[in-house]
N, C-alpha and C positions, 0 to 999 in steps of 0.2 A: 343214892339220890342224884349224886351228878346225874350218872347214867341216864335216870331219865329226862333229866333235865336234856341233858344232849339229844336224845328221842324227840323230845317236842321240838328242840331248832334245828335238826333233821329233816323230820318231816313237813314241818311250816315250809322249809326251804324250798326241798323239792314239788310243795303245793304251788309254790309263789314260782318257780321256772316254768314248770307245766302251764300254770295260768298265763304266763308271759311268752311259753312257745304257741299256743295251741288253744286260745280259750274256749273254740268252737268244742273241741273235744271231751264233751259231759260226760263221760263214761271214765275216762281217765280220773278228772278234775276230782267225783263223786269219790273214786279208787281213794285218793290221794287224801282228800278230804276226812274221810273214814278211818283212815291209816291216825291223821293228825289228831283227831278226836281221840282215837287210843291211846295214842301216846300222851295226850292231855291229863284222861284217866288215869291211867299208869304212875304218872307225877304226883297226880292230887292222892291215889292212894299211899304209894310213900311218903306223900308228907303227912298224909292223919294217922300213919304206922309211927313217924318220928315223934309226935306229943306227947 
């Protein structure tokens, strides 16, 4: 579960530099965005697998 826990501040991170290098670039952003979303997933199914 860490594991995804680290996944999601991960990939938040690397949303939140991209957004902070580059906001014009929506292709990336969407990339990045997408990535965070899963990794969100990912988490929330580990934790309804730990109940």
């Amino acid at each position: 579960m860490q594991t995804r826990a680290f996944g999601v501040l991960k990939a938040s991170a690397r949303l939140a530099q991209a957004a902070a290098r580059d906001p014009d670039d929506l292709a990336e952003l969407d990339t990045l965005v997408r990535r965070t979303v899963t990794a969100l997933r990912q988490l929330e199914t580990a934790l309804s697998r730990a109940e």
